[in-house]
N, CA, C and O atoms as a MOPAC input file, in Angstrom:
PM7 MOZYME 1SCF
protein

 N      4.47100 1    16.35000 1    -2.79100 1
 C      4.26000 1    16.17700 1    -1.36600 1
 C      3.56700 1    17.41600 1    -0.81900 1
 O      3.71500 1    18.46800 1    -1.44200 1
 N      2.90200 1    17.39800 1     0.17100 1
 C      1.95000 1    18.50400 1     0.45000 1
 C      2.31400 1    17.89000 1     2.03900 1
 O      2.81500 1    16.80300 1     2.32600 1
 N      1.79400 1    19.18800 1     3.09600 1
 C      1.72600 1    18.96900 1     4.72100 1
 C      0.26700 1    18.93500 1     5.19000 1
 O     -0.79200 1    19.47500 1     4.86700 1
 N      0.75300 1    17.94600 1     6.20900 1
 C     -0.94900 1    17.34000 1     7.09800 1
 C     -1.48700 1    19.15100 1     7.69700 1
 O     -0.98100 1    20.22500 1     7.37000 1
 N     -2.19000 1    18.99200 1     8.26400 1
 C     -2.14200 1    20.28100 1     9.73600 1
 C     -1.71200 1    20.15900 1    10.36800 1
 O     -1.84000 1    21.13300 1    11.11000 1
 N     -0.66800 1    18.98200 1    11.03100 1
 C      0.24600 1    19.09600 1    12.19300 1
 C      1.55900 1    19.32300 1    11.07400 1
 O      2.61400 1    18.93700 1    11.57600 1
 N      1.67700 1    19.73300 1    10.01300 1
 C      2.83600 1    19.97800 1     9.42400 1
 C      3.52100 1    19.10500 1     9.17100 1
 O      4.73500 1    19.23900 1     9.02100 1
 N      2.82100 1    17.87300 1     9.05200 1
 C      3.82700 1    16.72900 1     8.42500 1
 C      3.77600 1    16.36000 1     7.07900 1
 O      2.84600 1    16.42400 1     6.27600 1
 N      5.08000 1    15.90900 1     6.94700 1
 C      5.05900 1    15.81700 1     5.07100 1
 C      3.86300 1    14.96600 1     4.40700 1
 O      2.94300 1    15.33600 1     5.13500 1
 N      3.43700 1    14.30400 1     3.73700 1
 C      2.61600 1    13.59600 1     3.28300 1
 C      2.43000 1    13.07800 1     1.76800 1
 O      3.04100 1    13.87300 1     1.05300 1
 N      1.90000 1    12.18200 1     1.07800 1
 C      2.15000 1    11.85300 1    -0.27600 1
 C      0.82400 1    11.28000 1    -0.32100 1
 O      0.46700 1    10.63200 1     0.66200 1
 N      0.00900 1    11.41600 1    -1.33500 1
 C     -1.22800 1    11.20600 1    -2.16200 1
 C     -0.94400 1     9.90300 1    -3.30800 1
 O     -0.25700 1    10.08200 1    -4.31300 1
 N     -1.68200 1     8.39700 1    -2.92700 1
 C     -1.44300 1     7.39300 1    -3.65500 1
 C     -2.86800 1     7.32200 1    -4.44100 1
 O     -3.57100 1     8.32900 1    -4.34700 1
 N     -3.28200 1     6.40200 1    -5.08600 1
 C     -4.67200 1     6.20000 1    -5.77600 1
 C     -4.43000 1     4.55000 1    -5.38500 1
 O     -3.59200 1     3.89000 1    -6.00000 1
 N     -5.05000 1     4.11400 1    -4.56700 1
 C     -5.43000 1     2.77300 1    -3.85700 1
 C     -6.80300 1     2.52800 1    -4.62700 1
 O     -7.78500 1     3.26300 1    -4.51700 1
 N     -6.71900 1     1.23600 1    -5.52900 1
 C     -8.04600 1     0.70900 1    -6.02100 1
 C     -9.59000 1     1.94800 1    -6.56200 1
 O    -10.81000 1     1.89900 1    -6.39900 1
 N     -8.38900 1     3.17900 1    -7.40100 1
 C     -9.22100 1     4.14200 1    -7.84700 1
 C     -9.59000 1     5.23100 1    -6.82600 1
 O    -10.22800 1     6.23800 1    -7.13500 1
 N     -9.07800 1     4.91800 1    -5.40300 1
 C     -9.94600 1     5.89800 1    -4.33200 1
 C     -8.22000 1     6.49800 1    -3.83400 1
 O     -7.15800 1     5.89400 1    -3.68900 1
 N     -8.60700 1     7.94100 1    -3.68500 1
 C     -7.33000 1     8.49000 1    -3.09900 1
 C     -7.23700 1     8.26500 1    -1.48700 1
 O     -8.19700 1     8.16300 1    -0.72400 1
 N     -5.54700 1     8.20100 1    -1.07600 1
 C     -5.53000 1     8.05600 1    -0.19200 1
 C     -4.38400 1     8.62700 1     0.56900 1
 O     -3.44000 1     7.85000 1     0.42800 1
 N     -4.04300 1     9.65200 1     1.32000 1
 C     -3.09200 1    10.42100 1     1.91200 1
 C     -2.27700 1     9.62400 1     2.98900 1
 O     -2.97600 1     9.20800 1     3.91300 1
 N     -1.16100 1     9.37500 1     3.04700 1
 C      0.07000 1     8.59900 1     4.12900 1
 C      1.14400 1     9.62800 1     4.02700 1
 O      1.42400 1    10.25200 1     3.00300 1
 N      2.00800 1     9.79800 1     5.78200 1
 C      2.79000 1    10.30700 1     5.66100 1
 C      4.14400 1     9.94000 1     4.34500 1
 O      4.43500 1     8.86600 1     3.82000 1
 N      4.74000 1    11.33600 1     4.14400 1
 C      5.85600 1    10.39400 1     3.45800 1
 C      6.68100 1     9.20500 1     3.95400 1
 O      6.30100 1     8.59800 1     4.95500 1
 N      7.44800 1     8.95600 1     3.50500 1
 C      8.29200 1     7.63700 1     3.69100 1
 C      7.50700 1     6.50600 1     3.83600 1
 O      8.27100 1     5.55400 1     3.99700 1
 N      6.49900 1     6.19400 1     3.85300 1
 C      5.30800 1     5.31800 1     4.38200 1
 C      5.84900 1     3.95800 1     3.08500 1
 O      5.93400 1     4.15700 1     1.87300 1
 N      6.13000 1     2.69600 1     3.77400 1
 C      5.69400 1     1.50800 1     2.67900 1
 C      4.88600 1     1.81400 1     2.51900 1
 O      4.31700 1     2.70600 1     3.14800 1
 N      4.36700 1     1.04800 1     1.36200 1
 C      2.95600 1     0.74000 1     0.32700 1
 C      2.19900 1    -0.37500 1     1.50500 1
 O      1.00700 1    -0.41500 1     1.80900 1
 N      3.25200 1    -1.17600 1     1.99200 1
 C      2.45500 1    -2.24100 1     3.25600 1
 C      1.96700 1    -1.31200 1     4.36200 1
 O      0.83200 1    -1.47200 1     4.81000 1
 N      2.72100 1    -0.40000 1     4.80300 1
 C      1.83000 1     0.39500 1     5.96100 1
 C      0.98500 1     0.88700 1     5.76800 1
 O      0.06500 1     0.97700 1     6.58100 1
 N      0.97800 1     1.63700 1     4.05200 1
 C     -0.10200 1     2.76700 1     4.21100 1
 C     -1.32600 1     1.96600 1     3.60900 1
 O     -2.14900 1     2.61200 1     2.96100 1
 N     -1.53500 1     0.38000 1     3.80500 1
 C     -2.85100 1    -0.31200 1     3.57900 1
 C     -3.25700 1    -0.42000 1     5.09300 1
 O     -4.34200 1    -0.80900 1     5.52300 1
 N     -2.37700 1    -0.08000 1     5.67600 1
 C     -3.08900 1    -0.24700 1     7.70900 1
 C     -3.81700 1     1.67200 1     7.58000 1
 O     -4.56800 1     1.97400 1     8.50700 1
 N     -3.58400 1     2.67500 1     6.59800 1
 C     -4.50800 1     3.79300 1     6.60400 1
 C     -5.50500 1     3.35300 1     5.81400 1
 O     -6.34400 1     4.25100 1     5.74600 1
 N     -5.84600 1     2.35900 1     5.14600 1
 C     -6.78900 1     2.11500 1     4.11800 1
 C     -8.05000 1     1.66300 1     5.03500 1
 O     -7.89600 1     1.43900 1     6.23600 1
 N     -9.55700 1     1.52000 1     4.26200 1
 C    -10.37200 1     1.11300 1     4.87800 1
 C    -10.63600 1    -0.57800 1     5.15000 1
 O    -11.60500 1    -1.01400 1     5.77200 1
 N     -9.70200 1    -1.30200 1     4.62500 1
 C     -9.80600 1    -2.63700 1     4.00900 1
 C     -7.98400 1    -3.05000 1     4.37900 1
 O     -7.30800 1    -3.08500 1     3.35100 1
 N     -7.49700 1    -3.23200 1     5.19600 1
 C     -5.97700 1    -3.60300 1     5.44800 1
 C     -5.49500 1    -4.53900 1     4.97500 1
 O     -4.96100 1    -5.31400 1     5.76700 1
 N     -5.46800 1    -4.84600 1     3.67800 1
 C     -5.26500 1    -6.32700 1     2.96000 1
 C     -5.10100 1    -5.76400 1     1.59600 1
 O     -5.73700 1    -4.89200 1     1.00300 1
 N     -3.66400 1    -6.78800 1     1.11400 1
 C     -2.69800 1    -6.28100 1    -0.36600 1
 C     -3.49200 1    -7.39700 1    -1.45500 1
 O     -3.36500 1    -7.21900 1    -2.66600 1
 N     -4.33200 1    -8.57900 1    -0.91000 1
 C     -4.87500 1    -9.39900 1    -2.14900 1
 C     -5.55000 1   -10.37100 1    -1.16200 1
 O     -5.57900 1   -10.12700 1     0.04500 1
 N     -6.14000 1   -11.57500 1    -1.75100 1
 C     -7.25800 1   -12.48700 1    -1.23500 1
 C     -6.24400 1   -13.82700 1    -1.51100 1
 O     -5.18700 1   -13.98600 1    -2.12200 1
 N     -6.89900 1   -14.45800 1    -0.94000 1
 C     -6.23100 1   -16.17800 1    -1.33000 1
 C     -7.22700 1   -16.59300 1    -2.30900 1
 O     -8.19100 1   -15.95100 1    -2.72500 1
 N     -6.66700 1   -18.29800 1    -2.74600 1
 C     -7.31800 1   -18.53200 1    -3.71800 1
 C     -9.06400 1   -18.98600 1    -2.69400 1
 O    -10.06300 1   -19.30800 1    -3.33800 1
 N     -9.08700 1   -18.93100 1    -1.46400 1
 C    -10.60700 1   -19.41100 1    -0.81900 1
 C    -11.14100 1   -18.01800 1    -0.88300 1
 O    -12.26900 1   -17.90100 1    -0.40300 1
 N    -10.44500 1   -16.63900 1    -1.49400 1
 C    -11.32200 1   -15.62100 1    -1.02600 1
 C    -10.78900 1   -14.51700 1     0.33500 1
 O    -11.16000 1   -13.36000 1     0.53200 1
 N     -9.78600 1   -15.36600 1     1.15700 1
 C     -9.73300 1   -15.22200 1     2.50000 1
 C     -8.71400 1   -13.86500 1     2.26200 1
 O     -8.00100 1   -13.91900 1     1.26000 1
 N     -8.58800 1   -12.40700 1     3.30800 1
 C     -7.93600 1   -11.01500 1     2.78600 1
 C     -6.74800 1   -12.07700 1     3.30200 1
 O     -6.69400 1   -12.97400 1     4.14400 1
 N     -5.81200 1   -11.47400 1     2.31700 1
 C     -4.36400 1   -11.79800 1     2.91600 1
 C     -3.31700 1   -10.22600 1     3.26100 1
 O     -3.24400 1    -9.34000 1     2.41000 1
 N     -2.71700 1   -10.14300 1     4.38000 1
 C     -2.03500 1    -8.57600 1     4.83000 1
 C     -0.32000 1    -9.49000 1     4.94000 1
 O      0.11800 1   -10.62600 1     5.12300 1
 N      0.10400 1    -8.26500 1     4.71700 1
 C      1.74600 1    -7.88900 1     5.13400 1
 C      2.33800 1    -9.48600 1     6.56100 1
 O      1.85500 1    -9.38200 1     7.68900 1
 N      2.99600 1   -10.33000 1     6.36400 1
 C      3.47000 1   -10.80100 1     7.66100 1
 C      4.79200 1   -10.77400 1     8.11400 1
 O      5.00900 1   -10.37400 1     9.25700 1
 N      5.86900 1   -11.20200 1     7.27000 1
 C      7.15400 1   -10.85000 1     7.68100 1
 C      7.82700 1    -9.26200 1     7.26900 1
 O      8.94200 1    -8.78000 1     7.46900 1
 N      6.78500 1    -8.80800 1     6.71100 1
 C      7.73700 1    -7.11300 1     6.82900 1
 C      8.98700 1    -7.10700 1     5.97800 1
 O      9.33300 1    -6.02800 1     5.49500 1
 N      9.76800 1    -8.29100 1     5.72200 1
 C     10.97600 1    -7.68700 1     4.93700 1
 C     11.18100 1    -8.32400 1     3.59900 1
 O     12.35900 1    -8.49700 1     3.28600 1
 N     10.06200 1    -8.79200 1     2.56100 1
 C      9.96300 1    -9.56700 1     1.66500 1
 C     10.21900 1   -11.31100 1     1.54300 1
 O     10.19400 1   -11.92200 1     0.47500 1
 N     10.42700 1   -11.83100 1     2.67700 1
 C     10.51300 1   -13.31700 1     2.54900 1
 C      9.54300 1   -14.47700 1     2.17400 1
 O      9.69700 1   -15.53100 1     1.55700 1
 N      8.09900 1   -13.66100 1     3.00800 1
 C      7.30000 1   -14.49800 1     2.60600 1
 C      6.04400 1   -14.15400 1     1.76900 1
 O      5.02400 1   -14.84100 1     1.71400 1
 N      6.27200 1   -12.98600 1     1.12400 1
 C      5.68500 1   -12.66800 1    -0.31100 1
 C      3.60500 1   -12.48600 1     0.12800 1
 O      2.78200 1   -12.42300 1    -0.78600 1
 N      3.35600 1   -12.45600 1     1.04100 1
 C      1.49900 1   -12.12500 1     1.26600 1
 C      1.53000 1   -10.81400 1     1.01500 1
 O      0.40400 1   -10.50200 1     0.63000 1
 N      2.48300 1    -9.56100 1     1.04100 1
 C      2.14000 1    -8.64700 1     0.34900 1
 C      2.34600 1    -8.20200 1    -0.57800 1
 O      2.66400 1    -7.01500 1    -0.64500 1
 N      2.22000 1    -9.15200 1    -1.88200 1
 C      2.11300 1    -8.89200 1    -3.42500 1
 C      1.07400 1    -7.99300 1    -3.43400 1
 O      0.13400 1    -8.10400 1    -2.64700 1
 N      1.15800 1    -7.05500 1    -4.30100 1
 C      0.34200 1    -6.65100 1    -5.21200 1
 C      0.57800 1    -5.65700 1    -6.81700 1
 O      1.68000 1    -5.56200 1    -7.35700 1
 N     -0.28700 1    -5.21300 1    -7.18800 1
 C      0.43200 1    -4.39700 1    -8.47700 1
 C      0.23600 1    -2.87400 1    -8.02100 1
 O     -0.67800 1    -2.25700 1    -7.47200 1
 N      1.81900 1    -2.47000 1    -8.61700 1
 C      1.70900 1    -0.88600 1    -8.03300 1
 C      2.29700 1    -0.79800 1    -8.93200 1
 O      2.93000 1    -1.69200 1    -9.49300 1
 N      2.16700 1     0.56800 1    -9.30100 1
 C      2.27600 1     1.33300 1   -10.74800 1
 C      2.11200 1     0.04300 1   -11.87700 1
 O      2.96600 1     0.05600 1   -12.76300 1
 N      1.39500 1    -0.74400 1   -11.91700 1
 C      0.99900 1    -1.82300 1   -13.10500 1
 C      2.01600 1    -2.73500 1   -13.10600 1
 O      2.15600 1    -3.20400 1   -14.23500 1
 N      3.05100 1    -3.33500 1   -12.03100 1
 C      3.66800 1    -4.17300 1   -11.90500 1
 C      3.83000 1    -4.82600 1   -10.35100 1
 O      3.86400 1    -4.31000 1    -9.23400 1
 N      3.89800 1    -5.95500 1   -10.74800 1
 C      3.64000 1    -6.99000 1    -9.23700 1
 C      4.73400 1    -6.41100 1    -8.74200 1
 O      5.61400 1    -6.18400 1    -9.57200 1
 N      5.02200 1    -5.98800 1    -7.22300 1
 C      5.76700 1    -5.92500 1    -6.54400 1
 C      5.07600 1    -6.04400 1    -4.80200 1
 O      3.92200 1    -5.93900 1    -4.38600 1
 N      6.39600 1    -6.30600 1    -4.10300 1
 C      6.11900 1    -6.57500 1    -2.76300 1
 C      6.20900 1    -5.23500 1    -2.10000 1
 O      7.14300 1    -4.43700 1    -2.03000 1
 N      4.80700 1    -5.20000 1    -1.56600 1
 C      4.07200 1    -3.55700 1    -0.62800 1
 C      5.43100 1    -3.32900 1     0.36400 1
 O      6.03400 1    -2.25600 1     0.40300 1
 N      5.81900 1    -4.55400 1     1.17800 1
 C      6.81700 1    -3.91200 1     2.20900 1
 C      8.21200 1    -3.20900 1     1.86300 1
 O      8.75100 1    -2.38200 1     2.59800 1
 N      8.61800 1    -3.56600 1     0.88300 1
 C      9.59600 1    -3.27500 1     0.22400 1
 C      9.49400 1    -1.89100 1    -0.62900 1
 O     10.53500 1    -1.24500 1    -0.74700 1
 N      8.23900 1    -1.37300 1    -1.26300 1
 C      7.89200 1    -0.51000 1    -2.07600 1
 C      7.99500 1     0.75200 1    -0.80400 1
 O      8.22500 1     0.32200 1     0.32700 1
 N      7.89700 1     1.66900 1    -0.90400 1
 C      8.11700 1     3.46200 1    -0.23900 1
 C      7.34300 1     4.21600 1    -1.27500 1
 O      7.74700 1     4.64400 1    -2.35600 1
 N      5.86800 1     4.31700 1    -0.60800 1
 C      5.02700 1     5.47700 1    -1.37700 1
 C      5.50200 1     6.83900 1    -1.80400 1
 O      6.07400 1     7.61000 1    -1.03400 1
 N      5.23000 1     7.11000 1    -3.11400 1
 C      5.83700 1     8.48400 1    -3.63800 1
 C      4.27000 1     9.20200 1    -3.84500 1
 O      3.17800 1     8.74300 1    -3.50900 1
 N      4.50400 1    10.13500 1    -4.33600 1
 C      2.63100 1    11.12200 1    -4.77400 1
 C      2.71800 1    10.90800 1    -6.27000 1
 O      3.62900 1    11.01600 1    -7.09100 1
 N      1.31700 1    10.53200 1    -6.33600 1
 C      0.61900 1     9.79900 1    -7.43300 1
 C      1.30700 1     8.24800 1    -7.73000 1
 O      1.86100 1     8.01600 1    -8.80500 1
 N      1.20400 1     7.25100 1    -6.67400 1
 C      1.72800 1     6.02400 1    -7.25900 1
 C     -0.01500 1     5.71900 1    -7.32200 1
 O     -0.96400 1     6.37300 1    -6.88900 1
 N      0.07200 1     4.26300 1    -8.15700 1
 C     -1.09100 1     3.78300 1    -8.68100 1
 C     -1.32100 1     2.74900 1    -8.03900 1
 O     -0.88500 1     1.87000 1    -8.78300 1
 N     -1.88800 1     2.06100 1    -6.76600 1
 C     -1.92200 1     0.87800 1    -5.90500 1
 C     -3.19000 1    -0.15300 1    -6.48500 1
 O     -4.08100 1     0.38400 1    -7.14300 1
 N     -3.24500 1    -1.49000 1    -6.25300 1
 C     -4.63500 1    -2.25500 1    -6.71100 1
 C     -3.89300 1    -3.48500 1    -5.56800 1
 O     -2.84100 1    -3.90400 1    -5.08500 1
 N     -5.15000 1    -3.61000 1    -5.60500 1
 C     -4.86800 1    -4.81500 1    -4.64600 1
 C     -5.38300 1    -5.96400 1    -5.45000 1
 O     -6.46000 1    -5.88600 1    -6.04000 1
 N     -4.42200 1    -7.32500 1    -5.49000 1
 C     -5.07400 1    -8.46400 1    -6.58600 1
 C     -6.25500 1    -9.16100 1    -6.11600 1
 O     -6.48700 1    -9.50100 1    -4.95600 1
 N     -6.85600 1    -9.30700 1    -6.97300 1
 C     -7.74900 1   -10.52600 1    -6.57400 1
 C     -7.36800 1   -11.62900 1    -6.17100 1
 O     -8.19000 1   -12.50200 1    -5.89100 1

């Protein structure tokens, strides 16, 4: 963990190969609202699919973190996790 310039804690993920800095404690679902692209995977038309119920019920924020499917809202970014968003 390293501090912002306002002195806040912070943690370093690797999102789809590109680094990306979120405060600590941050879900894996929030810290895709710091990303340039706010979406955990696509539907099968293509269409981005993001985070909707927040507490794992209805599963749109799958994706693979550290190389296993898990749900973004539920996950709590640590420094150096490995994020991808599915196709």
């Amino acid at each position: 963990m390293k501090r912002n310039p306002a002195g806040n804690l912070t943690v370093n993920v690797l999102l789809d190969g590109r680094a990306l800095r979120v405060p600590a404690g941050t879900t894996v679902a929030a810290a895709m609202a710091y990303s340039d692209r706010p979406f955990t995977r696509r539907a099968c038309g293509g269409e981005p699919r993001a985070p909707f119920c927040g507490m794992g019920i209805c599963q749109e924020c799958r994706m693979t973190i550290d190389g296993r499917r898990r749900l973004a809202c539920q996950t709590t970014c640590r420094d150096g996790m490995v994020l991808e968003r599915m196709p």
